[in-house]
C-alpha positions in Angstrom: 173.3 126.4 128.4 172.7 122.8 129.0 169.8 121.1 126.0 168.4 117.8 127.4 166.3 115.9 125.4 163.8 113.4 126.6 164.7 110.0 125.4 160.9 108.7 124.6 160.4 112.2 122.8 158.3 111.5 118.8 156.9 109.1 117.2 155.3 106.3 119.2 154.8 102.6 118.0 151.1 103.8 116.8 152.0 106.3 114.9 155.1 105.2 113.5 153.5 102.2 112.2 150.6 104.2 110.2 153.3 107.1 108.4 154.8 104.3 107.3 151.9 102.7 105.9 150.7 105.9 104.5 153.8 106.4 102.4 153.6 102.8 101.1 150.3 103.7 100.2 151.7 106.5 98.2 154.3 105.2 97.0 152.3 102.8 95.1 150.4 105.9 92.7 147.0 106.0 92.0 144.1 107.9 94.3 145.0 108.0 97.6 143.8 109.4 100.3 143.3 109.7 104.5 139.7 109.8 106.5 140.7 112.4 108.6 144.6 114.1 109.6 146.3 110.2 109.4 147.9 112.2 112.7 147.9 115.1 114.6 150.6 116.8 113.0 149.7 119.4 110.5 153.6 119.5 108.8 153.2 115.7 108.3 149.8 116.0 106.9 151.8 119.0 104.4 154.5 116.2 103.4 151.8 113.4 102.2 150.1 116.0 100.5 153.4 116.4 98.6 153.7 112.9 97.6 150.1 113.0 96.5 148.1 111.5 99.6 144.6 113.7 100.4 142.8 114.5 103.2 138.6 113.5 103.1 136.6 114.3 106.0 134.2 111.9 104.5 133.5 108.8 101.6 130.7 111.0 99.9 131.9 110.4 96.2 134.7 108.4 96.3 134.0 105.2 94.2 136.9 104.0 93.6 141.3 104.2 95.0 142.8 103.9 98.1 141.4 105.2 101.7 143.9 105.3 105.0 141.8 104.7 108.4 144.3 107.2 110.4 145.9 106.2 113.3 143.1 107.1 116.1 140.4 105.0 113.9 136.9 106.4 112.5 133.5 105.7 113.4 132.4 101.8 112.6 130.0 103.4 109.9 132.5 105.1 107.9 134.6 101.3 108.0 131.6 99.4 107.1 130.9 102.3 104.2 134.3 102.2 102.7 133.8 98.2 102.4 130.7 98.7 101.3 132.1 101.0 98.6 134.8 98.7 97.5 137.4 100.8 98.3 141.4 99.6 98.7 141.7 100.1 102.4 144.6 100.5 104.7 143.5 100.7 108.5 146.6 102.2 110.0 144.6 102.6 113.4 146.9 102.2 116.2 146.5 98.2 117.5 145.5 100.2 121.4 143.2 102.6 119.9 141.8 98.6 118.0 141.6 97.1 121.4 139.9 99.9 123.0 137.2 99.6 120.1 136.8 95.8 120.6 136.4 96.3 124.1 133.4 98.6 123.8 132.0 96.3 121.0 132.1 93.8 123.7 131.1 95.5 126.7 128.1 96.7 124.7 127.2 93.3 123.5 127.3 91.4 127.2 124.7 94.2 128.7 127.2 96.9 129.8 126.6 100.1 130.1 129.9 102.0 128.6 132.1 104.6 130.5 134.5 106.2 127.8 137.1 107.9 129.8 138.4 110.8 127.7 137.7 114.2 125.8 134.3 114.0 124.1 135.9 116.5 121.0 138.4 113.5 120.2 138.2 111.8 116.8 139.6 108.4 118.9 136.8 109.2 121.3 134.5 109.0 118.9 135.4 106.0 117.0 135.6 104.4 119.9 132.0 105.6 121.1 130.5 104.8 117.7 131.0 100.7 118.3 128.7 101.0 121.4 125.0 99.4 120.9 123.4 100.8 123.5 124.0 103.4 126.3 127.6 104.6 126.4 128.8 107.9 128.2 132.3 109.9 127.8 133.0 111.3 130.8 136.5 113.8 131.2 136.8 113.5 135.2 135.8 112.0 138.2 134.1 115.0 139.2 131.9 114.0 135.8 131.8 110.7 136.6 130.0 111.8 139.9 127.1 112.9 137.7 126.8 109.5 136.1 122.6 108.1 137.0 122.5 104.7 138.8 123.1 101.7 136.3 123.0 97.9 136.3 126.6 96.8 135.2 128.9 99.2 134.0 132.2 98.6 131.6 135.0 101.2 131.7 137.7 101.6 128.6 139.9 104.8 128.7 141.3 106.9 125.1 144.6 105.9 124.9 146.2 109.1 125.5 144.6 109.4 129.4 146.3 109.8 132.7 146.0 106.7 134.8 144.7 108.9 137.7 142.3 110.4 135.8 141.2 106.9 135.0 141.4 105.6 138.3 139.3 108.7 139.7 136.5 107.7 137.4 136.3 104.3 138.3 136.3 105.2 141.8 132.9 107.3 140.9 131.6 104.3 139.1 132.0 101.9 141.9 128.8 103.9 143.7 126.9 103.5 140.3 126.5 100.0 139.7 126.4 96.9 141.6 129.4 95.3 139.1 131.5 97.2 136.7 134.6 95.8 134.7 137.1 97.9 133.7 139.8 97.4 130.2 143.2 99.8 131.1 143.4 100.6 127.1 145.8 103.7 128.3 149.0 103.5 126.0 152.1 102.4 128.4 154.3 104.8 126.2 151.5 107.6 126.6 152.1 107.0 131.0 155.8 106.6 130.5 156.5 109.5 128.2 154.8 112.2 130.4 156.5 111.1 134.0 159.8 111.1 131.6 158.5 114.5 131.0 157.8 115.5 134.9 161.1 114.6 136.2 163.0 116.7 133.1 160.8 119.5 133.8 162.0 119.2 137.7 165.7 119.1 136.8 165.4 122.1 134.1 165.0 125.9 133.9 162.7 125.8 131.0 160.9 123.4 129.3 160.3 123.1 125.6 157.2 120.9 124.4 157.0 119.9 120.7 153.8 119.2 118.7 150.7 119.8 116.9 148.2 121.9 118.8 145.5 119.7 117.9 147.2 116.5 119.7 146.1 115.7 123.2 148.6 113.9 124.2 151.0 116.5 123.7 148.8 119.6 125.0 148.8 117.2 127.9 152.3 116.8 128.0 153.0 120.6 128.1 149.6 120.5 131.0 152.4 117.9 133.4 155.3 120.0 132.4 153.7 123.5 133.6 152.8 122.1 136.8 156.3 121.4 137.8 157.9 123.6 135.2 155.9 127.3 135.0 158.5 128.1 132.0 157.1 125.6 129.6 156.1 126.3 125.5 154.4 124.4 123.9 155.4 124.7 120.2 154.8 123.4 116.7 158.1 124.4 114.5 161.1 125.8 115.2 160.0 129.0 114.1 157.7 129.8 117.5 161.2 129.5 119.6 161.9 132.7 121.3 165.2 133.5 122.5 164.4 135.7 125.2 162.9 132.4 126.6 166.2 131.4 127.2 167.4 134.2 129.0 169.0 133.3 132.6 168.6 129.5 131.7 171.3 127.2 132.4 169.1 124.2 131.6 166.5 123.7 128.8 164.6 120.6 128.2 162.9 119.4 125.2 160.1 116.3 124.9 157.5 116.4 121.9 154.3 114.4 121.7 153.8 110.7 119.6 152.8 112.7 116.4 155.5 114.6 116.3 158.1 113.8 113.5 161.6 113.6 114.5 163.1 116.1 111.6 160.9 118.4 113.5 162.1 117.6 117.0 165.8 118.1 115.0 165.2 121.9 113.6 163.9 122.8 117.2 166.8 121.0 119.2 168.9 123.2 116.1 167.4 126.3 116.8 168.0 126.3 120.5 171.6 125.7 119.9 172.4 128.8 117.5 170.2 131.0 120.6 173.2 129.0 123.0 176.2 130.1 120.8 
């Protein structure tokens, strides 16, 4: 059995870039901590905990050490709070997850009614939401988009993790909504590249293998592409979820993993598959 693994499979820039702050961070002692998962991988989250790095869901009591702004941002409020606090801050939010904020700070402030173009559940959605001052709507589809009431002027930014098509698709809606929209393309070029990597592995391959935290949208949406082409695709977290009768009749597997997932990770699973192969 042939394993192929995706080239742009892991960590992207993003969230390469904040681990590596957060173990500075830790490396340096004293009370540390993340607002929020500093990414969607729960086994990453585990190994700061180990070097002494927290998880808060909130600043309610925290008067003095070091807080980590994870990698998809937080609300403007909790920002503004933790300066407010006098806290040691290290904003590891990913530099397009930054832009997407400015651009809705922006939009906002020239008369624009906002058009967030992602999953409403998303702690990057809702940062990005929270720097809107006045009317801002996230909508998932175009089909949603349809439902959108007449407006004035309408700006368009997308979570960084969409689908181009689902972004055009809403902009297409919005172009019957308003007599002038602008639209920001804040979708991550390694988000677009990774998952048509993904489709044309999952065309040349017998099963697919998709590695990540279940809580990470971009790689649930990676194993969403691969199923389409590829109706034996898993999406897994560790090594330990691989199944060997997945493998049965397969004379190619292929493996990709989403931008939170670490690579020692990515290694145990490519491992695994290749004791099932001896």
């Amino acid at each position: 059995m042939e394993i192929i693994l995706a080239k742009r499979a892991g960590f992207c820039f993003g969230v390469k870039r904040a681990t590596q702050m957060a173990f500075e961070a830790a490396d340096k002692g004293g009370k540390t901590y993340t607002l929020g998962p500093i990414i969607h991988s729960p086994q990453m989250v585990q190994r700061l905990e180990e070097m002494g790095v927290r998880v808060r869901q909130d600043l309610s009591g925290m008067e003095s050490g070091t807080i980590i702004i994870r990698s998809h941002g937080v609300a403007s409020e909790e920002l503004e709070e933790a300066v407010r606090r006098q806290l040691d801050i290290v904003d590891a939010t990913c530099p397009f997850v930054k832009k997407a904020q400015e651009h809705v700070k922006s939009l906002s402030q020239a008369g624009y009614d906002v058009v967030v173009v992602g999953d409403n559940d998303h702690p990057e959605v809702q940062g990005i939401v929270s720097y809107a001052k006045g009317k801002v709507f996230v909508i998932g589809s175009g089909e949603e988009a349809a439902n959108l009431p007449k407006m004035g002027k309408i700006g368009i930014v997308a979570q960084t993790t969409q689908s181009f098509e689902n972004l055009k698709n809403v902009v297409l809606e919005c172009l019957m909504k308003a007599g002038e929209i602008r639209v920001f393309n804040t979708i991550c070029d390694a988000t677009a590249v990774r998952q048509e990597e993904a489709k044309d592995l999952a065309k040349r391959v017998d099963c697919m293998i998709v590695i990540g935290g279940y809580n990470s949208a971009n790689t649930k949406r990676l194993a969403e592409v691969c199923k389409e082409l590829q109706p034996k695709t898993h999406h897994i977290e560790t090594a330990n979820e691989v199944d060997p009768d997945w493998f049965a009749e397969v004379g190619k597997v292929g493996v990709t993993a989403g931008a939170s997932t670490p690579k020692w990770l990515i290694d145990e699973v490519m491992e695994r598959i290749g004791l099932i192969n001896q």
